[in-house]
N, C-alpha and C positions, 0 to 999 in steps of 0.2 A: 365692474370696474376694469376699468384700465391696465393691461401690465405695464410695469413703468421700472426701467434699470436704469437709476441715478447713479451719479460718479461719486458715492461710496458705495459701492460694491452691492447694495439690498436690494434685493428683487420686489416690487410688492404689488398688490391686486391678483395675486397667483390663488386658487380656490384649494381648500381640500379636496386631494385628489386630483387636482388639476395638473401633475407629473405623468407623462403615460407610462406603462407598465415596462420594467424594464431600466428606467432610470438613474437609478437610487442602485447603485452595486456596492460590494464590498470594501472597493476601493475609492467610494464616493463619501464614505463612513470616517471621522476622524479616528484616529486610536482611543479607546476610553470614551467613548458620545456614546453609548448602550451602557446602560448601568440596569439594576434591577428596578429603579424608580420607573422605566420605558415599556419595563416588561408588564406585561397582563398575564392575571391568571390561569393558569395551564399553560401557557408560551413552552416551560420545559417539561416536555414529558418521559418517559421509559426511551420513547425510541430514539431521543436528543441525547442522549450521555452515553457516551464514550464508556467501552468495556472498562473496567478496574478506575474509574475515575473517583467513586465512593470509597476513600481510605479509611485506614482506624484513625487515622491523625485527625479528620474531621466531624470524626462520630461525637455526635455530643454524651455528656455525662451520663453514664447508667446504662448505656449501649453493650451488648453481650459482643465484644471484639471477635474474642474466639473460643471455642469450646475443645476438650480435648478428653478422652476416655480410656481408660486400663480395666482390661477383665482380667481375674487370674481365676484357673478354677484349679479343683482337685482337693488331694490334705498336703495339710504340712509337718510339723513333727512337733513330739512332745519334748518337754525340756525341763529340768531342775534350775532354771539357770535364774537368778537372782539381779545378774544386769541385765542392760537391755540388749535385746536381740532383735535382728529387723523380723518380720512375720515374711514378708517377699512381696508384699502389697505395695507400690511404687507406682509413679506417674512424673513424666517429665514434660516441661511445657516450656518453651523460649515466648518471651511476651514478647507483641507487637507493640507496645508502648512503653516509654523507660519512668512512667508512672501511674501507674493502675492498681485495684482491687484483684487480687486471685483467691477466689472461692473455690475452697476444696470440698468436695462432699465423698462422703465414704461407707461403705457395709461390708463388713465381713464377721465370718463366725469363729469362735474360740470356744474353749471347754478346759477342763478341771478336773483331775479325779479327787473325791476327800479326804483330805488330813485330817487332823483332829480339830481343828473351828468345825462349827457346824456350817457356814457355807465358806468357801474357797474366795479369796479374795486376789486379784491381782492388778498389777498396774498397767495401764494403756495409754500411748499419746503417738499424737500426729506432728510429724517433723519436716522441717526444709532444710536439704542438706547445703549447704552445711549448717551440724544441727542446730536448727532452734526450733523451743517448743511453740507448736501453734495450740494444742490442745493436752493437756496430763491428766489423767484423773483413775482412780482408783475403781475398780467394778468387781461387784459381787455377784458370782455363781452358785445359783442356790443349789451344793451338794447336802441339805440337809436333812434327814431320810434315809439319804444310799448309809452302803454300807463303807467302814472306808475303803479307798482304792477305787470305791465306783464314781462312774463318770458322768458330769453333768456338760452342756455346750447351752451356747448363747449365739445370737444372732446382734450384731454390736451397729448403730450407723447416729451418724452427725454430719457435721459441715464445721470448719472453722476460715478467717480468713487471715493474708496475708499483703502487707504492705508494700505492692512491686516500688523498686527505687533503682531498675535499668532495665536492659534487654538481654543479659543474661539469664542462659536458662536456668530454669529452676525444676528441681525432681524434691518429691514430697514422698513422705513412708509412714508407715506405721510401726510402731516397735511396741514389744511387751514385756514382762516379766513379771517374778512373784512378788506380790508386795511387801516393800520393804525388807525385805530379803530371810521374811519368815518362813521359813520351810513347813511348820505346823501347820501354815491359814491354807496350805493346799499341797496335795500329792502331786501328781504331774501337769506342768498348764501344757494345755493344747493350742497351738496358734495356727492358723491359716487352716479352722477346724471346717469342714465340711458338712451343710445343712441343707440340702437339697438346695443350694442358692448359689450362683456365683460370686466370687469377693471382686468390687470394684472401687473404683477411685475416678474420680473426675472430676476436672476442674475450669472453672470458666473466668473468662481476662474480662477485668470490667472497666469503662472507663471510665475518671474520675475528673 
């Protein structure tokens, strides 16, 4: 066929392919005439994308944003103390998103020497300061056996989550104390007790 340029502007009898190479530039392209409908499969690859182009803003739901971790090791002290006291196990994390999941996961060891209950009871929970409880609960160290004054230790670990609602940072802890402020259910708690194991905290931003 024929090429034929009629006086409205259409080119026609032009063949696929029938542009030589070189043509068709950048500036030949209207703004917005490339949409994803133009593209074929693999068109974008690793080596097409721009360093830091993949934001947390675009990661879809359930994507691990960012991750972040606290070791503390050693001991830490024993205490009569009845309110809560932090143990030193802390983790601070500023979200990338001013609405996401932060999943805290935690292990550390604590111990007891026995009062007169047959095992030692005390209180544990995980907090974001400012405080609110993500996790409370009471745990028993079984001092039941020693004599009293002898000492039992526990290895303690969970996870709880938290409702981000900005991009302020946020620092999480652990605190403890005797339960319920019975001195009998235990002789001295041990917190930031040392078990052959390092006490950690880590937390990871999730997208929602």
């Amino acid at each position: 066929m024929a090429i034929v340029i009629n006086g409205s502007g259409t080119v026609t009898g032009l063949a696929v392919g029938g542009l030589p190479d070189g043509t068709v530039d950048s500036g030949t392209l209207a703004t917005n005439s490339v949409d994803s409908a133009e593209l074929i499969d693999g068109a974008i690859d690793t080596a097409h994308i721009a360093a830091n182009q993949i934001t947390s803003a675009i990661m879809p739901a359930g994507s691990v944003v960012q991750h972040v971790n606290s070791v503390l090791t050693g001991t830490g002290s024993a205490t009569n103390a009845t309110a809560w006291i932090d143990t030193g196990l802390s983790i601070t994390i500023t979200p990338k998103l001013s609405s996401s999941t932060l999943v805290v996961f935690f292990s550390q060891g604590i111990g007891a020497s026995k009062g007169t209950d047959a095992n030692a009871r005390v209180d544990w929970g995980l907090y974001c300061v400012s405080p609110s409880v993500i996790i409370a609960s009471n745990i028993y160290i079984g001092t039941e056996g020693l004599n009293t004054g002898g000492t039992a230790r526990m290895q303690i670990a969970g996870n709880g989550t938290y409702n981000n609602t900005s991009t302020a940072a946020k620092t999480f802890k652990t605190q403890v104390r005797k339960a319920n402020g019975a001195d009998s259910e235990c002789g001295l708690l041990y917190y930031q007790w040392y078990i052959n194991a390092q006490h950690t905290m880590q937390v990871f931003e999730i997208a929602v």
